[in-house]
N, C-alpha and C positions, 0 to 999 in steps of 0.2 A: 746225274740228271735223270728222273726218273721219265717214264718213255710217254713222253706229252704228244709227237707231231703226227702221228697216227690214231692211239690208241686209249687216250687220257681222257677220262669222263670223271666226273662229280661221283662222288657217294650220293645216293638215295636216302641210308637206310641212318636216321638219327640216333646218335648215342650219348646217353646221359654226361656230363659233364663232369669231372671230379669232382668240385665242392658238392654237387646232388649226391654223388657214389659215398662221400664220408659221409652225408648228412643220412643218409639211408639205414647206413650201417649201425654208426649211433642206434638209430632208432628201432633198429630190428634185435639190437642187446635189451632194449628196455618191453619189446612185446611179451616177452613168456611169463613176466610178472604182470603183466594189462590183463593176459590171459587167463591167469589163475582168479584174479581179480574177478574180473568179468563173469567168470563160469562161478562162483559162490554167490555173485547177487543175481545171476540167472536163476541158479537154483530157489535162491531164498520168493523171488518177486515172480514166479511161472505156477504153470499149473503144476501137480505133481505128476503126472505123466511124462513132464520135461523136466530135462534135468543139464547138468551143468559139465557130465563128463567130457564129450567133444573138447571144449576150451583145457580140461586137463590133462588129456591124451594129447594136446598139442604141444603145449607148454614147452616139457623137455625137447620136445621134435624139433621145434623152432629153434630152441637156446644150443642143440648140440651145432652147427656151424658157424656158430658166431661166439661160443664161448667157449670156457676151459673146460675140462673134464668133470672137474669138481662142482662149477657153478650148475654145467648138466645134471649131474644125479643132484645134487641142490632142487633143483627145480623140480625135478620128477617125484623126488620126495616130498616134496612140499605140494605139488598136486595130488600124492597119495593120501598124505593125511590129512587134506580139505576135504578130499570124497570121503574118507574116514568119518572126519567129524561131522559131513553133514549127512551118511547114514547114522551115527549115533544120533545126533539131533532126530532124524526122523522113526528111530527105532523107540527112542524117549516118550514120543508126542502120540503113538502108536499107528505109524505109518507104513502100514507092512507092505504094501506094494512096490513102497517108495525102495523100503530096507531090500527086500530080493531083486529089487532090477539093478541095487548099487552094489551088490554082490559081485556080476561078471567085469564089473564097470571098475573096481579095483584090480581086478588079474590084467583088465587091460590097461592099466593105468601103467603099473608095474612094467608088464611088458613093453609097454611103449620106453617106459624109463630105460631097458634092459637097451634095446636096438637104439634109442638114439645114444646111448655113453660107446655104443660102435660105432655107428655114424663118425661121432666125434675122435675118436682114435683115428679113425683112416682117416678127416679131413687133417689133421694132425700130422699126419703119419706123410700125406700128400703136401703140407703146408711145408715143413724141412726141406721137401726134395724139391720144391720150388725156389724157396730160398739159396739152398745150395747152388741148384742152378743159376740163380741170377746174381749170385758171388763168385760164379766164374762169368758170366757175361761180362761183369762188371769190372774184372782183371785183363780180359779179355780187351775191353775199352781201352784202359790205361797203356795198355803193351802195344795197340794197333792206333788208337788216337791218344795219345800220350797229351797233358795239360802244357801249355806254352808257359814258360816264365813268364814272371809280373813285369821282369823288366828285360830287354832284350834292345841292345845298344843304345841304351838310354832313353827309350821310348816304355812307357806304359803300356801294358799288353792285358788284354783278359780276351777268352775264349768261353763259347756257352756251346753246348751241343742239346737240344732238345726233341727228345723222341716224341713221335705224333700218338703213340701208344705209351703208356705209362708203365708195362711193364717190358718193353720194347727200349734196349738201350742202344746199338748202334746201327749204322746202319750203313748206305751208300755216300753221306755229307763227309769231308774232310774240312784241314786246316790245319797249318802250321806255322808258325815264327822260330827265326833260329838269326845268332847275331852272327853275320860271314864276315868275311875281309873285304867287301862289298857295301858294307850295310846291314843292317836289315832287311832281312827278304823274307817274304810270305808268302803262304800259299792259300787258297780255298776254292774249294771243288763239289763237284755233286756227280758222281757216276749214275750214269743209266741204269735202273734197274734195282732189284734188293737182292737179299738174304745174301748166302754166304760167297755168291758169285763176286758182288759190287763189294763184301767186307777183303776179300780178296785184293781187287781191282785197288779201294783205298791203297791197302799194305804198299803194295807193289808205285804207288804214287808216291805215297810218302816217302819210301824209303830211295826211291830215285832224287826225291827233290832234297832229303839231305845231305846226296851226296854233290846233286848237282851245283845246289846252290851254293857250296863250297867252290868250286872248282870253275866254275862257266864264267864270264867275263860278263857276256848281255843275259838279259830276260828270256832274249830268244833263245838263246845258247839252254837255257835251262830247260824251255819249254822243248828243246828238240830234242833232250836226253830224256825229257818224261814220255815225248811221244815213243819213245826208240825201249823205252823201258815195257810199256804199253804193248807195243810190238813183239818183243820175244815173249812176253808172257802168252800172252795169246799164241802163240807158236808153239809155247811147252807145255803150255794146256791144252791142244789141240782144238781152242774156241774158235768152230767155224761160225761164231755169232757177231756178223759183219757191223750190227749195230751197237756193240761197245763203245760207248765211246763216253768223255769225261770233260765237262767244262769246268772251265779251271780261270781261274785269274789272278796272276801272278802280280808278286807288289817289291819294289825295291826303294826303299829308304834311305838314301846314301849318308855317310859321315857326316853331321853340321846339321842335319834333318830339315836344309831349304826346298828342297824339292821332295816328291813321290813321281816314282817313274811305274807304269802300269802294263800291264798288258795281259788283255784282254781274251781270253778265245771261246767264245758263246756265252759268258757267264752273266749274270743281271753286274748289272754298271753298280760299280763301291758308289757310298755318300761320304761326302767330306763335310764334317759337322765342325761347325764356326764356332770361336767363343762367346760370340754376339748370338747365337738360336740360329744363324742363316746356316744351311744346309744345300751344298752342291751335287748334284748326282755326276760322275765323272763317265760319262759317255764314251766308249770310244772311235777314235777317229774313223779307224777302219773296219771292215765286220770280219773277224778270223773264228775259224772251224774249230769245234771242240778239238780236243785232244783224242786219241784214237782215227779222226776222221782227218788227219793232215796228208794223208797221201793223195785224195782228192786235192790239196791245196797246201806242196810241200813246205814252204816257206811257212813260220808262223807270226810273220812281220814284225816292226818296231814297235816299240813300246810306244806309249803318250807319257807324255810331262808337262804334269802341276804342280804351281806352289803346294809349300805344305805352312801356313802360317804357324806362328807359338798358339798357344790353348787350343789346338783344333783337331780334332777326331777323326779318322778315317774309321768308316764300319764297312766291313765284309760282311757276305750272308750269300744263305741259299735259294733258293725260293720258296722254300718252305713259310719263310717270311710275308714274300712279295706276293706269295698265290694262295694264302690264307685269306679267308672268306665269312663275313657277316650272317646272316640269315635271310638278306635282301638278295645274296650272289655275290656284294661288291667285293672287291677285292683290297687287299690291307696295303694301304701306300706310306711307306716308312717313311717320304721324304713330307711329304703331309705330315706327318703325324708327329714329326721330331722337330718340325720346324719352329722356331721361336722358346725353344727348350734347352738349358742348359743342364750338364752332369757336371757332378765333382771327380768322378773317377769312371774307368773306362767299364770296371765291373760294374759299377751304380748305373751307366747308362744299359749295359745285355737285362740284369735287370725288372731295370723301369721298360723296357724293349719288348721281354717276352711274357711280364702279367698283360702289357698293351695289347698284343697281340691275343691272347687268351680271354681278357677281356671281350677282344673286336669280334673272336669268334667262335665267344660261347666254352671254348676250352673243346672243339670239333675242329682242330685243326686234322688234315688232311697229309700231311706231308712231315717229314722230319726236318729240322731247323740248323743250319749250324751256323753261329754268330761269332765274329773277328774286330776285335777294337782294337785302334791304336793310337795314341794320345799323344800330341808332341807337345812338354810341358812348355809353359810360358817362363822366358827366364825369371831370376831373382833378380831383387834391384843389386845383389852384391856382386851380380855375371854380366849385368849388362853395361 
């Protein structure tokens, strides 16, 4: 959970949207040739004291960070021998003033050609090691938020994880499903805080809840071995940072999947999505402390228990969801917004879930996402 109850303010400063960022990009591959363009019928339609080099001296400049190597000196050549031709042109027609001021006007042509096929090497050269980077981020993902099976004690499962940065892939959101001797039990959380402090904090969640959820009898029992897990880290890390802490809500789906058993500690309340479009928010009964903050309140109480009907979805999520925001301020209500809406599949609803949301704000989300479906299917006529 990122640090709201003090110190959590809105962004100010507006940034372009991704479909604006490709649409941009597109269009600054096709400028160097507008360029070349432009600066020939400058030339042609000016007086002769103007002239068209500026537009040719930019050409290459422009095209070395957005294109290949090749397309670069491409361009730069091709602006060289427009100035070319149209000092021959003007050397033809006996335009001598025209002819010596287009003289320096190809060394600078050239040269500009020269320094942007550098340019372009080092963004090249920069574009690799970015990539590499973010093929280990990206390993880095799998190994720390590992994807949940499709199916996971006979329940349909999808998971979506979405970064509020595009080139930003994980971060402080959790979530996991794993089939126990229990059930199905789940997990999804949002640690306080980013970078590699809260990628930490997840690990150490996770890897408690796989062993817990094996092993513990109740929800609670799970939840007191993730606080306890929670505990020695911060002890062997020496975190004197009293505000760690981790909202988490824990899900158990027993054998025969008629009930969902819950519980809760700080987290935004799961929706229970109906075959029919109705959609329930599953509140819980009591209000219990995030994870990390249970010594203040050692017990982390009973779970709540709800039907779980055939065809009906349970979604998990962080608030990345719930505290995503329009252009008016409103805020994005998921149980509004799914209501009267059916999916086919639990990935078809993450989704139709997060263009919505992207949709609702702009593609300025604020917050990282992490999204948890679970579908208890409707039987066949040949089971029931």
């Amino acid at each position: 959970m990122k640090k709201k109850v003090a110190d959590r303010s809105a962004r100010a400063v507006v940034e372009p949207s991704f479909s604006s960022v490709s649409y941009l990009w597109r269009l600054s591959r096709l400028l160097p040739a507008a360029l070349l363009l432009v600066g020939s019928v400058f030339q042609f339609f000016t007086p002769l004291n103007l002239n068209g080099s500026p537009f040719f001296v930019a050409a290459p400049l422009i095209a070395a960070p957005v294109s290949s190597l090749g397309r670069t000196v491409a361009f730069g050549g091709a602006a060289f021998v427009s100035a070319a031709t149209l000092r021959f042109l003007a050397e033809i027609n006996g335009e001598d003033s025209v002819v010596r001021s287009m003289g320096p006007q190809l060394t600078t042509i050239a040269f500009a050609t020269v320094i942007a096929a550098l340019v372009n090497v080092l963004v090249r050269l920069s574009s690799e090691r970015l990539t590499s980077a973010h093929e280990v981020a990206e390993a880095a993902q799998r190994a720390v938020l590992p994807t949940p099976s499709k199916h996971v004690a006979g329940l349909r499962v999808a998971a979506r994880y979405q970064a509020a940065q595009r080139e930003a892939l994980i971060g402080g959101d959790l979530y996991g499903a794993r089939s126990t001797p229990h059930g199905a039990r789940l997990v999804m959380g949002d640690v306080r805080g980013k970078g590699m402090a809260a990628i930490e904090t997840v690990s150490v969640v996770l890897g408690a809840f796989r062993e817990a959820s094996e092993q513990e009898e109740t929800l609670s029992g799970v939840a007191r071995r993730l606080e306890e897990a929670l505990v020695r880290d911060r002890t062997d890390r020496d975190n004197t940072d009293e505000e760690t802490f981790v909202t988490c809500v824990l899900v158990e789906i027993p054998t025969g999947h008629q009930v969902v058993r819950i519980l809760n500690c700080g987290h935004p309340a799961p929706l229970l999505l109906g075959g029919d479009g109705s959609v329930t928010p599953l509140m819980p009964s009591t209000f219990r402390l995030p994870l990390g903050l249970l010594e203040l309140a050692p017990s982390p109480g009973r779970h709540d228990t709800w039907d779980l009907p055939p065809d009906s979805t349970l979604l998990l999520y962080t608030d990345g969801l719930s505290e995503a925001r329009d252009a008016t301020g409103t805020f994005y209500d998921p149980a509004a917004r799914l209501t009267g809406r059916t999916f086919p599949t639990p990935a078809r609803l993450l989704s139709i879930l997060v263009d919505d949301v992207q949709d609702f704000s702009r593609g300025l989300t604020e917050d990282d996402m992490a999204l948890l479906a679970i579908h208890r299917p409707a039987p066949t006529p040949a089971t029931r």
